[in-house]
C-alpha positions in Angstrom: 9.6 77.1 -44.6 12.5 78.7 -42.4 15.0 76.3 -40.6 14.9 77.9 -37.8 18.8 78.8 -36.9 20.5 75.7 -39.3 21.6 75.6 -42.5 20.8 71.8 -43.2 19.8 68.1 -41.1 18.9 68.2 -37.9 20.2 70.0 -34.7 19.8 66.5 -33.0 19.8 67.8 -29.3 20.1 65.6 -26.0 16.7 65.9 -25.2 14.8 64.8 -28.6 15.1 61.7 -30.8 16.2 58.3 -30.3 18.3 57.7 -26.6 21.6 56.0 -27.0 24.9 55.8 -25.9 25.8 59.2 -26.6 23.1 59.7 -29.2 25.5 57.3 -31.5 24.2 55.6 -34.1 22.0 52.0 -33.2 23.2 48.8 -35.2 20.6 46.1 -34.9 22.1 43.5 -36.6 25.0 42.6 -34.8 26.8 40.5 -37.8 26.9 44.6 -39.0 29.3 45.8 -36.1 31.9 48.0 -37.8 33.1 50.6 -35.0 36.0 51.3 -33.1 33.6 50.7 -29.7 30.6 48.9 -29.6 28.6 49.6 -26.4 25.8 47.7 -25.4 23.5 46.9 -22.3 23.3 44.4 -19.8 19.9 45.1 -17.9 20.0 41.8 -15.5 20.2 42.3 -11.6 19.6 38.7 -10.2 22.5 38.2 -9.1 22.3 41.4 -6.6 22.3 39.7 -3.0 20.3 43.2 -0.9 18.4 46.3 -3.2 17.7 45.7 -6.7 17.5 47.9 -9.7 20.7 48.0 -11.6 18.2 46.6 -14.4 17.7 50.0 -15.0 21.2 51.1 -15.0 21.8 50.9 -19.2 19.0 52.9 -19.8 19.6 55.6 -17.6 22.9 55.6 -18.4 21.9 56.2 -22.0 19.7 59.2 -21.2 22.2 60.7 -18.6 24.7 60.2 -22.0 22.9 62.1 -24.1 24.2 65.5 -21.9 27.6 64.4 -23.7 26.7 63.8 -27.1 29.1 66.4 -28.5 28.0 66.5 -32.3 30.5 67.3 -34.8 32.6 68.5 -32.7 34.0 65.9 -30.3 35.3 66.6 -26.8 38.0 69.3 -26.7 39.9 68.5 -22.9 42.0 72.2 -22.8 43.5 70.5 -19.4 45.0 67.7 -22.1 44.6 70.4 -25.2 43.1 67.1 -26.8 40.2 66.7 -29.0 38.5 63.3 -27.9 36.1 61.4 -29.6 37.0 63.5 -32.8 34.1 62.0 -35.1 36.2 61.8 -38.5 38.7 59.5 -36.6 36.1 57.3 -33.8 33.4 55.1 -34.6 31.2 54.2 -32.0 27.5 52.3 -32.2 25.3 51.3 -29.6 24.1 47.7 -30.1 21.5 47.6 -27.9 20.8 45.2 -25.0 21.6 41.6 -24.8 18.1 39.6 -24.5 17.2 39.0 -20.7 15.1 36.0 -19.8 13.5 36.8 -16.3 14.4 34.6 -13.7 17.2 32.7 -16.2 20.7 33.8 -15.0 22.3 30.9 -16.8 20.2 31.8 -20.3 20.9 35.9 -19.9 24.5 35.3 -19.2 25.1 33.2 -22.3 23.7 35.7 -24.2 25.2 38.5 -22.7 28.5 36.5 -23.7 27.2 36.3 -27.3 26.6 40.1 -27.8 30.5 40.6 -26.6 31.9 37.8 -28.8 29.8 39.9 -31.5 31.5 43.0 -30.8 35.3 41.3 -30.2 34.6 39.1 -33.6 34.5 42.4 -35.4 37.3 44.0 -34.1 35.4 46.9 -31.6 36.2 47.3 -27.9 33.5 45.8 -26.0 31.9 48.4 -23.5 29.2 47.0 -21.2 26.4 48.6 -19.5 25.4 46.8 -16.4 23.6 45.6 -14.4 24.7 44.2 -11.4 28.5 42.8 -11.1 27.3 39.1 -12.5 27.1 40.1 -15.9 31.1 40.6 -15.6 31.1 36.8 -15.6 29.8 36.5 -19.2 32.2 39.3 -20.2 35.7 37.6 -19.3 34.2 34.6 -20.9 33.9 35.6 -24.1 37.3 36.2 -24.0 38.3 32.9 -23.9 39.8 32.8 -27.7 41.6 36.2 -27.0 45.2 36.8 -26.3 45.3 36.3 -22.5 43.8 39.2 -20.2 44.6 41.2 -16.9 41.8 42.5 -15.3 41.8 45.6 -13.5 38.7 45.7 -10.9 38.3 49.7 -9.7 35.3 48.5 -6.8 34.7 49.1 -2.7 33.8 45.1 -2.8 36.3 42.0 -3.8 33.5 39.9 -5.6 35.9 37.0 -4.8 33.3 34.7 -2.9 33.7 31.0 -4.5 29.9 30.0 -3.8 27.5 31.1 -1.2 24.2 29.9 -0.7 24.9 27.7 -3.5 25.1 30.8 -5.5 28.5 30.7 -7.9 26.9 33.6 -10.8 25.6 36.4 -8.8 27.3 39.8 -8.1 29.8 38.4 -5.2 31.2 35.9 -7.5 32.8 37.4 -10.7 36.4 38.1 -9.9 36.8 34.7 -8.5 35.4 33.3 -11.7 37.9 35.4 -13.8 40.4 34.1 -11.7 39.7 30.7 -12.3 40.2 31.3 -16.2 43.5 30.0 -18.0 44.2 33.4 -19.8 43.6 35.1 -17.0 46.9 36.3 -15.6 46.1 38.4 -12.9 43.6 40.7 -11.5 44.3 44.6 -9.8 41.6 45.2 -7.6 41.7 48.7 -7.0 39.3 50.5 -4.1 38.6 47.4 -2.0 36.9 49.1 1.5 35.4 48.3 4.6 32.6 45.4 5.3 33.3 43.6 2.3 30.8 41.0 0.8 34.2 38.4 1.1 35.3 37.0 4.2 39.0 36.7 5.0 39.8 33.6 3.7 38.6 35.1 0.4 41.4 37.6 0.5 44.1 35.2 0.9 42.3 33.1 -1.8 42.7 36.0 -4.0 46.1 37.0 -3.3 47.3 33.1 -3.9 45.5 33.1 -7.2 47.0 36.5 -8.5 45.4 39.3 -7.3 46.9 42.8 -6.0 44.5 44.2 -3.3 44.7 47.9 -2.9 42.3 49.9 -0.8 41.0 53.8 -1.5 43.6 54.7 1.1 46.2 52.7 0.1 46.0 54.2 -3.3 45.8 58.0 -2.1 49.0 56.8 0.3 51.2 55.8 -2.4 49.7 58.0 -5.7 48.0 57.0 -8.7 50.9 56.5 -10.6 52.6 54.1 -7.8 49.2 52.3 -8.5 49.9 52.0 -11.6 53.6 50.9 -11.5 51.4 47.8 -9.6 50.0 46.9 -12.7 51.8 45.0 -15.7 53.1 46.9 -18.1 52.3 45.9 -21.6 49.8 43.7 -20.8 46.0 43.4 -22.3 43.4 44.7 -19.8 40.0 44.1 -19.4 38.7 46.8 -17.3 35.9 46.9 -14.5 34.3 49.6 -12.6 31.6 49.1 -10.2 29.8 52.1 -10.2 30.3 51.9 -6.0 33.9 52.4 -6.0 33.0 56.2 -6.3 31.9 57.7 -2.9 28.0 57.8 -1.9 28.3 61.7 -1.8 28.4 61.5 -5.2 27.5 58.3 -6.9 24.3 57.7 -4.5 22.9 55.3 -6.8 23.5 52.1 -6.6 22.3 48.7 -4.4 25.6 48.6 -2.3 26.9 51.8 -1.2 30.4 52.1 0.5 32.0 55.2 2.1 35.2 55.9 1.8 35.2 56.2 -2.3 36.9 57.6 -4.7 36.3 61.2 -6.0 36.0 61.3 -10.5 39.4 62.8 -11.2 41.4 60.0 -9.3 39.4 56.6 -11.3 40.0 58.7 -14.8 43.8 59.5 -14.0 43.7 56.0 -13.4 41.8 54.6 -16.5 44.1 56.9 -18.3 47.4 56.0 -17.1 46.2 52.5 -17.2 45.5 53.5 -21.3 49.0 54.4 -21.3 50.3 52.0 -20.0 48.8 48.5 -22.3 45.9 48.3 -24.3 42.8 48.2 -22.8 40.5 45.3 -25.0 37.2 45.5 -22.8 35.8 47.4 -20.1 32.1 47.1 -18.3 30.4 49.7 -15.6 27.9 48.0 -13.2 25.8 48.5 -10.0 23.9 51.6 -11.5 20.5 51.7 -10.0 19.1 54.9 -10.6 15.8 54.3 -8.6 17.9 55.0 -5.5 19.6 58.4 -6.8 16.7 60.9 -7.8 19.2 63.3 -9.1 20.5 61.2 -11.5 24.0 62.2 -10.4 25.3 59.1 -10.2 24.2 58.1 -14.2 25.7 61.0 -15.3 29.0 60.2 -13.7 28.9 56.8 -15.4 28.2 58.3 -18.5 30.7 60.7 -18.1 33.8 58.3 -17.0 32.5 56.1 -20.1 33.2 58.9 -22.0 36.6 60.3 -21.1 37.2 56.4 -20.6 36.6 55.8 -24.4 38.0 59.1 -25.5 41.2 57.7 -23.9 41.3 54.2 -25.0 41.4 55.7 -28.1 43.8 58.6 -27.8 46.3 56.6 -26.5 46.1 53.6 -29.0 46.9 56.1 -31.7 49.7 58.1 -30.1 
């Protein structure tokens, strides 16, 4: 029978077989992690307080992936005449999703909290699909046997609201929470815009418990790398991007759209100085909801900045 234009295997394409991250291979059993990165999905959005969907965010962030699943090759950046992702020095599984329990915030959280103690207790950098902002919560907290954390936030909204409607675990809540955390030592939030979903009190909450505040146009003003002289050096971060720091011209989809956002090149020059500059132990992307996007523009970008993000992490931990 003729093979059809290969010599052996399969050609494995982004538009047949199995979808995950980046068409890498599945681990079910998470007591057989062995990976430089472990991604894995957090499909919970009850803690969104206006449109819902972000459910769906892992998924189509997985299929919008696959458009990057480079093969054998890895990702050759002529800008940076670096190969990234080079398979005979990266591992990288996708573990799935973290069991969600409808209606049980408290229940999904904890296991979402499981799945990343999984992934740190065999030594891979955590990368969460989200979801809505909440799941960040279950993220920092299973940290809590780590080396202490700094947490860079690159978002249009603070999340810094202490309770609300007697809500303390939905989407306006998690950098407060990280806050609150002993090895916590500070937070960067990066992007912050406009009608925020914290009221001003909450800003002078956050700046009293550690936090640097910079807007979109405070970081164009000074420079990326001003921005990142505002960050400690040397320290571990624990990266999060919410998927609506971007601009809506280009990441439409999502439940809380801000304009006035960032463009792609200016969040990865960030991520990768940010590389550069300390380790980066755990990162998460939240708020994609591609029901509101029919292009699917906006899971591609947040398969795309995973990508470079990872290739990065990486990159600059060997260097």
């Amino acid at each position: 029978m003729a093979k059809h234009g290969y010599d052996s295997g399969r050609l494995n394409l982004p538009f047949v077989g199995i979808c995950t991250f980046g068409k890498y291979p599945y681990i079910e059993d998470w007591d057989q992690i062995d990976a430089d990165v472990a991604v894995m999905g957090a499909p919970f959005d009850f803690g969104t307080q206006w449109r819902s969907g972000t459910r769906m965010g892992p998924r189509a962030i997985r299929e919008a992936s696959t458009l990057f699943s480079f093969g054998h090759a890895g990702a050759y950046d002529f800008e940076d005449d670096v190969t990234y992702l080079d398979p005979a020095k990266v591992t990288i599984v996708d573990i799935g999703d973290a069991d969600i329990v409808h209606t049980d915030t408290i229940q999904s959280h904890a296991n979402i909290e499981h799945g990343v103690r999984k992934m740190l207790q065999a030594g891979a950098l955590p990368v969460v699909l989200g979801g809505d902002h909440s799941i960040n919560i279950p993220c920092i907290n299973a940290f809590d046997d780590q080396e202490p954390i700094h947490v860079v936030q690159i978002d249009a909204h603070l999340d810094f609201v202490d309770e609300r409607h007697g809500v303390r675990y939905g989407h306006g809540n998690p950098m407060r929470r990280a806050a609150e955390k002993p090895y916590v030592t500070g937070l960067s939030q990066i992007g912050i815009r406009n009608v925020s979903s914290t009221a001003k009190d909450g800003y002078e909450d956050a700046r009293s418990m550690g936090s640097d505040i910079q807007s979109v146009r405070h970081v164009r003003k000074m420079g990326i790398e001003a921005m990142l002289k505002r960050i400690p050096e040397g320290a571990r971060y624990y990266l999060t991007v919410d998927i609506d720091a971007f601009d809506p011209s280009i990441a439409p989809g999502t439940g809380t759209p801000s304009h006035g956002g960032f463009m792609y090149y200016e969040v990865l020059e960030l991520i990768d100085g940010l590389a550069q500059r300390g380790e980066i132990v755990g990162m998460d992307l939240v708020e994609v909801a591609p029901d509101y996007d029919p292009t699917g523009s906006t899971s591609i970008l947040a398969a795309q900045l995973l990508m470079n993000s990872i290739g990065r992490i990486l990159h600059h931990r060997d260097v």
